[in-house]
N, C-alpha and C positions, 0 to 999 in steps of 0.2 A: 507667042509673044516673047520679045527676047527680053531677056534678064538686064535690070541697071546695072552700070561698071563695078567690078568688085564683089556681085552677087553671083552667087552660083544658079542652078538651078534649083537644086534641093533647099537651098534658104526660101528661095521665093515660093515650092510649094509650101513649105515650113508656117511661111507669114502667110498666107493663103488659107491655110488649114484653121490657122488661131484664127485669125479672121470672122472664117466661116461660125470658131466654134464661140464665138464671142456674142455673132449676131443671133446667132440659135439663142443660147441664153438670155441677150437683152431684148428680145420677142417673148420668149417663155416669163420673163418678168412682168413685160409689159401686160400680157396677156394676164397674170395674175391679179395684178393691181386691179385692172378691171372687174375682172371678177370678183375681188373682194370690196371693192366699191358698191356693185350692185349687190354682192349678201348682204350687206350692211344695211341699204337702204328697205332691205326686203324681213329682214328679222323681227319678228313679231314682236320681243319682248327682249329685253337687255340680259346677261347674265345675272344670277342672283350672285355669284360670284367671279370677278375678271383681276385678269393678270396677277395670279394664287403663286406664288413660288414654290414650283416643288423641287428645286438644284438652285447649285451657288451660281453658273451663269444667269445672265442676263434676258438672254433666250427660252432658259429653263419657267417659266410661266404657263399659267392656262385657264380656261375659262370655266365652271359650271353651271350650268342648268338644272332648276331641280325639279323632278315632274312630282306633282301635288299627292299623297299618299301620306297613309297613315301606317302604314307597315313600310319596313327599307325596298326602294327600286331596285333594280337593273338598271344596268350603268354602259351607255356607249359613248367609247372613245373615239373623238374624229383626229385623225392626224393627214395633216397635209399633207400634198404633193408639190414638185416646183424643181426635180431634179435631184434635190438634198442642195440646190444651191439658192433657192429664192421659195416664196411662199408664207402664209404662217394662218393661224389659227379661224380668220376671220373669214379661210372659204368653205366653212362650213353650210351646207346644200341649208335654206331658209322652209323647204319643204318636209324635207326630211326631220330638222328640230322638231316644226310642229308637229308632224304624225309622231315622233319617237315621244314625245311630252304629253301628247293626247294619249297615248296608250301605257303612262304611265311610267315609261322609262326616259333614266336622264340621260343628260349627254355633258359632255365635258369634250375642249377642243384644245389643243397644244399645240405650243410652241417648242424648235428644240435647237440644238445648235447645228449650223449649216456648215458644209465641206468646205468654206473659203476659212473658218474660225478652226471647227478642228473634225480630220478624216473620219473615214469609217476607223473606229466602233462607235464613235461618239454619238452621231445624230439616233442609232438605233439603240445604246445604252441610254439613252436620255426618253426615250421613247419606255423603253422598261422601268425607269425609272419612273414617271410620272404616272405608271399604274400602280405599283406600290403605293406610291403616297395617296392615289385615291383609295386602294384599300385601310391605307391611316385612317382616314381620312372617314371612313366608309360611316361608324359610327354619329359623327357629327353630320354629316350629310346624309344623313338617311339613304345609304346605300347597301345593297345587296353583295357582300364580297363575293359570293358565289353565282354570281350572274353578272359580269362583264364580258362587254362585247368590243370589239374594234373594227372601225372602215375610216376607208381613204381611198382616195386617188393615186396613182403613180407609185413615188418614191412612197407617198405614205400606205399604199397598199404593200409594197414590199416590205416596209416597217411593220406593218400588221401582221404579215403572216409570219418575218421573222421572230417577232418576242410572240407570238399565234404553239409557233413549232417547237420552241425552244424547253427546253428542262428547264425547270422551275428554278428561276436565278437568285430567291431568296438566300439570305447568308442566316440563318438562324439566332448565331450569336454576334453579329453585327451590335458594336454599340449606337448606331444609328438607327431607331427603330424602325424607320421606312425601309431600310434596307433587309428588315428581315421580313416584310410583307411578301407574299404570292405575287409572283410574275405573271400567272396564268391566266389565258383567255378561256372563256367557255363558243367564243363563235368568233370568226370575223367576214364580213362582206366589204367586197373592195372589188376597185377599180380598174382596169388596165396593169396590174400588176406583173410584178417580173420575179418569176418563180425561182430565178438564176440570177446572179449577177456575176456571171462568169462567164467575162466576153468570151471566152474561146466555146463555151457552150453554148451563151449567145449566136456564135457566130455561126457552130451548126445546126441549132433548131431556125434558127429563122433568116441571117445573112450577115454578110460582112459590115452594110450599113449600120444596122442595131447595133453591131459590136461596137461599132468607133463612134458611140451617141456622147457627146462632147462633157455629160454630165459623170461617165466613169473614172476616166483619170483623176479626176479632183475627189471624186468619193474616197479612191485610198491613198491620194497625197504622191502619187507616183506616174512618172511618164518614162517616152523613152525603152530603152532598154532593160530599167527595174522594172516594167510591167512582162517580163519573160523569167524574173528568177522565182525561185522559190519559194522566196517569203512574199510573192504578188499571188502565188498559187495559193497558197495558204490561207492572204487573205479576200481572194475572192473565192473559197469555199464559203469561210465562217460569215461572209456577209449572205452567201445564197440562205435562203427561205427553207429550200427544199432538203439542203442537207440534212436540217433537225428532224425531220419527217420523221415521225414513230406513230406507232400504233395507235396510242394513247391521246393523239391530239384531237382539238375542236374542228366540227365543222365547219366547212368555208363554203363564199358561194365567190364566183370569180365574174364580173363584167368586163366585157372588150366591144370595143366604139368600133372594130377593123375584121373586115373578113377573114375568113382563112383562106388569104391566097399570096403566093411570092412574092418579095418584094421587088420593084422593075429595074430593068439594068442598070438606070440610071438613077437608084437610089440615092439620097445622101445621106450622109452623117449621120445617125440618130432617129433613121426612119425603120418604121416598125418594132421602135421597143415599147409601145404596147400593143403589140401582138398577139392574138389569143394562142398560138403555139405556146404561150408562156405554162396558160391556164391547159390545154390540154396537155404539155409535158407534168403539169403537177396532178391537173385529175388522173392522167395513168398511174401514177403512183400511189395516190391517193384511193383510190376503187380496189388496189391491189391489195391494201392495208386494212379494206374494209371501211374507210373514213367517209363519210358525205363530205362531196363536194359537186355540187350545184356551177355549171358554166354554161355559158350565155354568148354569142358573139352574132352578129347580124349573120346569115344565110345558116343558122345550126337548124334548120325548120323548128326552130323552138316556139317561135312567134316573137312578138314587137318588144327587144328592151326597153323598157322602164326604172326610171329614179325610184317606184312603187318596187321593185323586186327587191331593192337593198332593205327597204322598212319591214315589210313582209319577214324575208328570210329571217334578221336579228329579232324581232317580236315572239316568233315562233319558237326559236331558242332559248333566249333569254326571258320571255316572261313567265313566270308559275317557276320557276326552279327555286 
């Protein structure tokens, strides 16, 4: 097609590209909204606690549940997915509450701040953040600080396993006292998650599509040619999951919705980043360390994924500690 007067070629792929990476987004919105319409209408029981501030944004809020006990629960936290650019609290699985409430564990669901407000590290400090304050917290809600768990979908399964992996980000003498709370997970179960967020590794475990998924550049505020320097290198280690990897971490269980096969030549944008290459580049590491890690993806002859494998896994973990 030829180009309008004055435009180049490369402007017109340029505006082509945005384009593309717009309608991805405002589908993935879409898509959300819905889904959190129908959790909504499917949640058995309100929170005993909603939209709790645990940060000075506006975003920084969250909901809890408390499962019925006389001694303090185990505590899972659900953090959304939506890219880091859209999403929030309210798509929490309506199934999964009830099973994790029926067995005596709570849940708590958050909100955090998104890549159009402010880049990575924020949505994932805000993510570490809001587990402290449930350890604040732990006393008055009859929680178990030593038994938190986390799942999510997507962005929020790479949240998970990022503050999952991470060295305890407590500050001790913080004169903020939620800031001197335990960062630490005892378990997480999640979703389509992405072990990397480092398109260039992205782009050899699994393609060039996954690499250029519309929702990266906004994660570190960077396009262009600062996605080639050094401080873009830097920050797509510290946002991977897998760099913290240590010995010492919680087991994980990994779901993937997509086989393990190529993605096709005629990929686009953003197809196959959830990919289970994600979950087996992180179970190799993870096996090697000795860690459990439990992955799941259609043809592993494991048998039939279920929404029942995430309640299972976390129950098994987290309850009796």
């Amino acid at each position: 097609m030829a180009s309008a007067p004055g435009m180049s070629d490369n402007t017109s792929c340029r505006e082509t590209y945005m384009l593309h990476r717009i309608l991805i987004l405002l589908a993935v919105a879409l898509s959300l909204t819905g889904q959190r319409q129908k959790a909504a209408e499917k949640l058995s029981r309100p929170p005993d606690f909603a939209n709790v501030s645990y940060g000075p944004h506006e975003r920084n809020v969250l909901d809890l549940w408390q499962a019925e006990s006389a001694r303090p629960t185990p505590l899972v936290i659900f953090i959304h997915g939506g890219g880091f650019r859209a999403g929030d609290k309210s798509g929490l699985n309506p199934a999964l509450l009830d099973n994790l409430l029926g067995a005596g564990i709570s849940v708590a669901a958050i909100n955090y701040r998104l890549t159009q407000t402010a880049p990575y590290p924020a949505p994932m400090q805000d993510g570490a953040r809001a587990v402290q304050f449930l350890r604040y917290k732990a006393k008055e809600w009859n929680l178990d600080p030593a038994a938190f768990g986390a799942t999510g979908g997507s962005a929020g399964a790479a949240m998970s396993l990022w503050i999952g992996f991470r060295d305890d980000m407590a500050e001790p003498d913080s004169p903020d006292p939620v800031r001197r709370q335990s960062t630490r997970l005892q378990a997480m179960a999640v979703a389509g998650g992405q072990s990397t967020m480092d398109p260039r590794e992205i782009r050899r475990l699994i393609g060039d599509a996954a690499a250029r998924h519309p929702a990266l550049e906004p994660l570190y505020g960077l396009s262009g040619e600062d996605l080639k320097t050094e401080k873009a290198y830097r920050l797509f280690r510290d946002a991977s999951p897998i760099t913290y990897l240590t010995r010492d971490d919680p087991p994980v269980m990994l779901l993937y919705g997509e086989p393990d096969v190529p993605l096709p030549a005629d990929a686009q944008p953003g197809q196959g980043i959830h990919h289970p290459r994600f979950g087996i580049f992180l179970k190799e590491h993870m096996d090697k360390l000795g860690i459990e890690c439990v992955l799941h993806y259609p043809g592993d002859g494991k048998g039939e994924i279920s929404a029942a494998l995430t309640f299972e896994f976390l129950r098994s973990h987290l309850s009796g500690k």
